[in-house]
Every structure is written in structure tokens, then in C-alpha cells.
N, C-alpha and C positions, 0 to 999 in steps of 0.2 A: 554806508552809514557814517557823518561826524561825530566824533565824540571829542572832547573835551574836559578833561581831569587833570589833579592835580593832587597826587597820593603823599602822605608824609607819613613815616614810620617812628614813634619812639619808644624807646625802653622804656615800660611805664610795670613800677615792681606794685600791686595791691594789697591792700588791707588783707595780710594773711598769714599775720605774727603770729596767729593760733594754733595754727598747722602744724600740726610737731609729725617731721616724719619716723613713721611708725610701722608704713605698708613696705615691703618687699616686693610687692608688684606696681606700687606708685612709682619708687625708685627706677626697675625696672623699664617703666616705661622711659622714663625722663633719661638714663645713661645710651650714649649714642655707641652700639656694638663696632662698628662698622672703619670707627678713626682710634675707636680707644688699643691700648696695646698692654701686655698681652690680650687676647681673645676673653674680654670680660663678661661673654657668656661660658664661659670653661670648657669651649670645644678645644685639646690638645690638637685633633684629627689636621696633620702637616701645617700646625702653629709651628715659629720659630720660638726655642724654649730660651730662657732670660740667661741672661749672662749672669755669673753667680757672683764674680769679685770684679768686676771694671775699677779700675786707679780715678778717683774722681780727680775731676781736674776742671778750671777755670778757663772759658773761652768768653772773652769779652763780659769781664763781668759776670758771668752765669757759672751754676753750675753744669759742667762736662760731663754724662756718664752713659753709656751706653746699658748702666745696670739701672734701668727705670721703668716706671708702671704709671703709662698716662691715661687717666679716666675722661672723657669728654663727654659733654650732654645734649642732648637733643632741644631740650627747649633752658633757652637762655635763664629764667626765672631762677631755673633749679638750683643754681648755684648759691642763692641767695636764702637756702635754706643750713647750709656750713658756714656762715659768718654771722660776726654779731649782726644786731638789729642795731640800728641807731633809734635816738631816743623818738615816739612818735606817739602823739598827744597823752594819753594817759595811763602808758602801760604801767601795768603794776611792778615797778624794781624802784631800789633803790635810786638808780641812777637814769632815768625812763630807759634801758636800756635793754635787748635779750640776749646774750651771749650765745654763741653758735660757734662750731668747727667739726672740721671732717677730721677722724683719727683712723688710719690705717693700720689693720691688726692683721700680722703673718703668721697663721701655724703653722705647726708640724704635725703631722701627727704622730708622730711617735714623742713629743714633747712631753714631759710629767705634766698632769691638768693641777698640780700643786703649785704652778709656775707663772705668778702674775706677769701677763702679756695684754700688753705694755707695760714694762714696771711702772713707766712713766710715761706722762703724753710728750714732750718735747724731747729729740733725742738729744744724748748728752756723747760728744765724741771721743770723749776721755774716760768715761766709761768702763771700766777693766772686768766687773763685777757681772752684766747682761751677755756677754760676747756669745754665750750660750745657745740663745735664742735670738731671732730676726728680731730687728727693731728697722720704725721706718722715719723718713722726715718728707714730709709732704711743703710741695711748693706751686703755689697759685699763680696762673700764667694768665694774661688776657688773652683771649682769643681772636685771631684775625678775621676767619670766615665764620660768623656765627651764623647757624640753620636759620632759614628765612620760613617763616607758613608756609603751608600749602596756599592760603589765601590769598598774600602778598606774592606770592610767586604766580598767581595765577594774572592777577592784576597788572604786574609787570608782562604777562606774554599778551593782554591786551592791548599793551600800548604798542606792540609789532605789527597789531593785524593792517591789513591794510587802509588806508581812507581814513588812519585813527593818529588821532594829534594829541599830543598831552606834555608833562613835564612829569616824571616821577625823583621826587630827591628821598633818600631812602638813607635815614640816620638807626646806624646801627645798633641792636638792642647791645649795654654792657655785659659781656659774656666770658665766660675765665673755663679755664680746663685745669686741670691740676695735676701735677708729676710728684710720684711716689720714689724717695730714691730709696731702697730698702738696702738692710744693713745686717753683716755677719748670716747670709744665706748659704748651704752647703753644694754642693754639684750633682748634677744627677737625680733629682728630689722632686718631688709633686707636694707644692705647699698648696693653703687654701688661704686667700687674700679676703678678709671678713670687712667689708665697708662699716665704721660705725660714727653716726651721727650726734654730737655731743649738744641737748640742747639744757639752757639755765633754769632746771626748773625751780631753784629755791629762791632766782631773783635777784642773785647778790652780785652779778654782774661776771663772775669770772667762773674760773674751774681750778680745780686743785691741780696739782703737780701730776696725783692719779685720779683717774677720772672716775665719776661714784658712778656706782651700777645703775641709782634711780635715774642720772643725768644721761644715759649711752642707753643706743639702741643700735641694735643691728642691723640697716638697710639693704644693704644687698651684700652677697660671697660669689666667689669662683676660683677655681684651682688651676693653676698655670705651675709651669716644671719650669727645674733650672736647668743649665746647658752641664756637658760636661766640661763645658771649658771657661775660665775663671773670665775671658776676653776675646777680642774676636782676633786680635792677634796671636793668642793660642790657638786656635779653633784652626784658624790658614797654617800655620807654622806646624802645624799635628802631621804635616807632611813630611820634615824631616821625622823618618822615625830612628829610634832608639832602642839599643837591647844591649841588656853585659851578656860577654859571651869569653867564658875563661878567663874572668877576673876583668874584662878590658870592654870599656863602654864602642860599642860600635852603632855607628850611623849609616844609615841608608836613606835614598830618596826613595817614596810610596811611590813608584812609574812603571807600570803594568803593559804587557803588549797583549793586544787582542787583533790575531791574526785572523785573515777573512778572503776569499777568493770575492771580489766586486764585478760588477759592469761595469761600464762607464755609467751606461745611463741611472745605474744607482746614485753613482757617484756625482754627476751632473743633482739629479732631482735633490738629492741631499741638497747640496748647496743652495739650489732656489728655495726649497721651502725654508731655509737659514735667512736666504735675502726677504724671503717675503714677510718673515718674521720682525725684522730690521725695518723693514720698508714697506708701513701700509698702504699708502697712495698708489707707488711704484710698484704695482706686481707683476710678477713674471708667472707664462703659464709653465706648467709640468710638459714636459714633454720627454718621447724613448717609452713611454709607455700608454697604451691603450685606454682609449674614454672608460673603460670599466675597469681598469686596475684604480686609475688616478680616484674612479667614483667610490671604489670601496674603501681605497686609502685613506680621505677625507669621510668615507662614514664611521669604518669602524678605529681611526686612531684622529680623537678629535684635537686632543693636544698636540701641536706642530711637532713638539720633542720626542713622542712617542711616534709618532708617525717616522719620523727618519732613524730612531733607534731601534724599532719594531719591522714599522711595515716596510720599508725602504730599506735599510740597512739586514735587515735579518736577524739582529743580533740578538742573545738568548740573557735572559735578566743575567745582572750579576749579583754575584753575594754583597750583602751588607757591607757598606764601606766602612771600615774603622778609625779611619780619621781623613783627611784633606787626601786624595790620591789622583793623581794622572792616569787616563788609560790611552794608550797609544794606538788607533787603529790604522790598521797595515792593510792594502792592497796585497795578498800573495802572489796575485799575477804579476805584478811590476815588482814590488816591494817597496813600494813610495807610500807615506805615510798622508790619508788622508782628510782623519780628523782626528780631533782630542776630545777626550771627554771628562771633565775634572767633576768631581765627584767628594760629597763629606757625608755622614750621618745625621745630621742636622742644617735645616736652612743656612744659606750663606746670608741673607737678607729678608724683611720679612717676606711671606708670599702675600699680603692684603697689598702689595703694592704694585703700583701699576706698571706695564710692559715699557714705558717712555723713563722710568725712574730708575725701575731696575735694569735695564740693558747695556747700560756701561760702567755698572758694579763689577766686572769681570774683564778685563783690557787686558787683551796682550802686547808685550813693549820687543821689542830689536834693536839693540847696538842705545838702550838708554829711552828710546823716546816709543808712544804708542804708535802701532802699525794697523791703519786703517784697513789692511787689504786683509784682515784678519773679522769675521764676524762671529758672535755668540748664539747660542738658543738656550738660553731655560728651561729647564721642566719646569712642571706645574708646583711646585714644593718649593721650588728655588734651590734645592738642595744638587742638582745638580746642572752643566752647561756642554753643549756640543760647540766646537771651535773647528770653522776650516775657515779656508782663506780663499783668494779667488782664484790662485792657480789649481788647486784640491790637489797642492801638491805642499807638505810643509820638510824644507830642508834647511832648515836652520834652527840651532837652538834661541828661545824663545825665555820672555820673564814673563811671569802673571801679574798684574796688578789690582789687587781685591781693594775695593771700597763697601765701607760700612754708613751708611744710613739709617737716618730716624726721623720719626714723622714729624715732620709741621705743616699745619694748616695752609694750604694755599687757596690764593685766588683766580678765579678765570684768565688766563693770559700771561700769569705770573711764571715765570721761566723755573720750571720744575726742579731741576740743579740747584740753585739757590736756595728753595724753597724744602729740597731736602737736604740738611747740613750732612757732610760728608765726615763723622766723627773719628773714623781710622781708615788709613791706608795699609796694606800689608803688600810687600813684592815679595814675590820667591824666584827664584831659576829656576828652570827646568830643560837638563839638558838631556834633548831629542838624540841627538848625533852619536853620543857613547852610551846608549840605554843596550 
């Protein structure tokens, strides 16, 4: 069959000043779960929890924080329900205009409810008087990949089929996401992040300094926690730890041995299910063991990390880590050390991110530069990574190099590194040879 089309897409906003949002299931639908950060349905279940004091800082222009709250939307329109209206034929205001904006409100709950939050809608940084309670400053971003229809998406996989000719130019609808940097938040804490929509109902174009109760409505909440660590350079650093002992501050490295009688062929299959994690295209099979160990391996440890800490390795859970710590596992048969397992309480990165973004967040460096003959695995949480190398033999001490990540929108082909800015680097030592 020929066919013969020529599709045009444009952002076209409708007659629908009226609309005051009011539903909590409209909103709902309209905020996109899936890129926004934290988990803006308030699943905590292995979220990474918010960093609670990041140093803002300036990169090009912009602000720097790793302590932020980006809300995105599913359909483009929605945005245009937080800004003014410009004026359009005879709306009733003074100035034909409607006044609109998004105001981010953080509880506590253990807060006094005698405690107007937001004292104010525009945060003030000199402030001395709120430091009390969270206050937030929201900033509107244009959006790179804005969600295309199902319809238009459908459209476009017609012009693939085959025998079918066409041109599709497809002008993207104007689409914004917004970043919450919130302010004076404590450590450790489960706030609820209350979305409220400010619309002009008395016409006079603006809003006070505080916003009137008739003009604010609720749209949507969710509770997301804060980390215990004020940055992510605390969070990696929680490795040196710290104790007085007889008046005198003493330091030690967190570096644990977990000693273990191996196979080889343990030791072998570990490392390919390491490479075949690294390397989708490239896989190598299992082998040293039997079509029905390798079939229950992959049934019952579906996570590749649990499979080589569990099924493959043998190993028995460990207690809860308490901050950033190395475990060193040991061959007893030889005594050669054949993988690391770095481990924190909390995600290193978020886990909503994908296996090509997050896999060289965790590099280990020799003599200064990274050593490729070195590969990671993640668990499923991000919270922790198995490290061997290709001899699965490691005799040398070794630096970590942690990178921290945070989402931006990409597009098809668009080289993911880029695409996710790298906001801190943290190195540590770790030394293997005098542990």
C-alpha cells in the first residue's frame, strides 16, 4: 500500500482560563512519575532519600544543587496552568490578565501547625527569622524531550512501515519542568512536599507576598526523606570513620574481610555474569557448571548482583552498613583477594536510572588514572557494587572514584554522559595490601 502524508505538530494552548485546578486526581494524572525526582508518588521502597544541605553553587549560569525536587509532566498543557495568562479577548481583570504560579510547601510534621508555611511565597536568603522550618524557591526549566501522544507516536511508526513514503516535521509542543531547591531541611526526616497551585481569583493581577487561602489550593503531596548526609561528598567520605577514644580522636578505614573457601569455577562465573552486566551485546555463556545449576541460578536470583552474591558466591547477607565501607573477599584456598564489595545505607545514585548511566558512577583508578581491567555490578538499590577485575586476582591498592548524577532529559542518540551532568566527584583510597 502507498501512502502519502505530511503530519505537522504544534503546541496549540485552548480556551481554558476557566479551569482552575482543584482535582488532585487531574494533577495526578497530568505529573510524569517516572523522570520526576524524588518518587513523586511517595514510594520511599529503595528511593535515594534527598540530600538535606548540598552548598549551592553556580555552573554556567545556573543553579548547582544536588539538594533539589524536579517535578515533570506528562502532557505539555499542564504547565500552563502555574503561570500567568496573558491577556486574551475579554477576560474579566483589570489588566485582561490571570495570574498563576506553582508554590512548593515542605512539612514537618512534627512542625507547630501555629507556623505559617510559607511565611512567604518568594524565598528571601537573608532571612534569619524562618531558618526554622523548610522554605522552598522553585525554577522553571524548558524541557528538551517533551512527551509526544500516543497518537502522534503512532503516526510516526507509520511512516516506517514499509511501501510508505511521507515527510513528518514535528514542532515541538512548549513544555517546562520545574526544579524545587528547598531550604533549611534537617537529616534523617520524612517531610511531605504539598504541591499548591496559586490561581488570581480577585482579578487584580498579582498575589501578595503571602498567598490568601481563597487564591491556593492543594493539587497534589507526597513524602520523600532526607539522607543522613548533608552531601554526597559526606555520604562516600562516611568511610573514613571516626571515634575518641581516651580523650584522642581516632581514625580508621570502614575495610572489612570476608573470608570464603571458592572454586574456581565460582570465581570464573562471578566475573562473566560482571562482564555480561557491562556488556549487553557481548555475552559470554556460564560455564563449570551444569544446565540446571546455571537454570535455577537465573530463575531464582534474577538480579545479576544477587546472583553472584547469593547463588554463585554463597555469601550470607550482611548487617546493615553504617556508612560508605569496603568488604574484601578472600579466596582461603589461595588467599588472593577476589572481589570488593563497597557498600553504604543509602543509594549511591538514583536507582530510576538506567544501567548505561549508572555503570561508571563507581571507577576504580591505579597509580592516578582509571583501570579499565577493573568492572562493577550494582544491586538493584544502587546502594551497593561488586568490583573484580580480569585477572580475579586484585594485588594492588586501589582508589574509588564516585560520581554523582542528576537527571536531564535526553534525547534518542543523545550520549547519556552528557546528558546526565556529573554534579560531584569524590575519590577515596583504599588500601588492599596493609588491611
Amino acid at each position: 500500500m502507498f501512502c502519502d502524508f505530511k503530519i505537522l505538530i504544534f503546541s496549540i494552548l485552548t480556551n481554558i482560563f476557566s479551569i482552575y485546578f482543584t482535582s488532585n486526581n487531574f494533577t495526578q494524572r497530568v505529573i510524569d512519575y517516572n523522570r520526576s525526582y524524588p518518587n513523586a508518588d511517595g514510594n520511599l521502597l529503595s528511593a535515594k532519600p534527598l540530600f538535606y544541605d548540598d552548598q549551592v553553587s553556580m555552573i554556567n549560569g545556573k543553579i548547582a544543587s544536588t539538594t533539589q525536587i524536579q517535578l515533570f509532566f506528562s502532557k505539555a498543557y499542564a504547565t500552563h496552568f502555574f503561570h500567568k495568562w496573558e491577556p486574551y479577548k475579554n477576560a474579566p481583570s483589570s489588566d485582561n490578565s490571570l495570574a498563576g504560579r506553582l508554590k512548593i510547601v515542605i512539612k514537618d510534621p512534627v512542625e507547630d501547625i501555629t507556623i505559617v508555611n510559607p511565611p512567604y511565597l518568594d524565598y528571601n536568603p537573608s532571612d534569619n527569622e524562618y531558618t526554622h522550618i523548610p522554605q522552598t524557591e522553585e525554577v522553571w526549566n524548558p524541557e528538551e524531550n517533551p512527551q509526544v501522544p500516543f497518537a502522534i507516536d503512532h503516526y510516526f511508526n507509520l511512516m516506517e512501515a514499509p511501501n510508505c513514503m511521507g515527510e513528518v516535521i514535528i514542532t515541538k509542543p512548549a513544555s517546562e519542568y520545574v526544579t524545587i531547591f528547598p531550604k533549611h531541611l534537617k537529616p534523617n526526616k520524612l517531610y511531605t512536599a504539598i504541591v499548591n497551585n496559586l490561581f488570581d481569583v480577585n482579578h487584580n493581577g498579582n498575589f501578595d507576598t503571602v498567598a490568601a487561602i481563597d487564591e491556593t489550593r492543594e493539587v497534589h503531596k507526597f513524602v520523600f526523606k532526607t539522607s543522613r548526609y548533608k552531601d554526597f561528598k559526606e555520604q562516600v567520605e562516611s568511610y573514613f570513620l571516626e571515634r575518641e577514644f581516651e580523650g584522642n580522636l581516632v581514625q580508621r578505614d570502614a575495610i572489612f574481610n570476608l573470608e570464603k573457601p571458592f572454586t574456581q569455577a565460582e570465581i570464573d562465573a562471578s566475573y562473566t555474569t560482571i562482564w555480561n552486566w557491562n556488556n549487553i551485546i557481548n555475552q559470554q555463556a556460564l560455564t563449570g557448571f551444569t544446565p540446571e545449576i546455571i537454570e535455577t541460578l537465573t530463575n531464582d536470583y534474577q538480579h545479576p548482583f544477587d546472583r553472584v552474591f547469593e547463588g554463585i558466591l554463597g555469601l550470607k547477607p550482611l548487617n546493615e552498613a553504617v556508612s560508605t565501607e569496603v568488604n574484601v573477599i578472600k579466596d582461603t584456598n589461595t588467599g588472593s583477594i577476589i572481589a570488593l564489595i563497597v557498600r553504604n545505607p543509602e543509594p549511591f545514585n538514583n536507582p530510576k536510572f538506567r544501567q548505561e548511566v549508572i555503570k561508571d558512577t563507581i571507577e576504580v583508578m591505579t597509580e592516578g588514572n582509571i583501570n579499565s581491567s577493573y568492572m562493577v555490578l550494582f544491586s538493584k538499590d544502587h546502594s551497593q557494587v561488586i568490583i573484580m577485575n580480569s585477572a580475579k586476582n586484585i594485588i594492588e591498592n586501589i582508589s574509588l572514584k564516585f560520581k554523582y548524577k542528576v537527571y536531564r532529559d535526553i534525547l534518542p542518540g543523545d550520549d547519556v554522559v552528557l546528558n546526565y551532568p556529573v554534579m560531584t566527584e569524590v575519590i577515596i583510597p583504599v588500601d588492599l595490601l596493609n588491611n
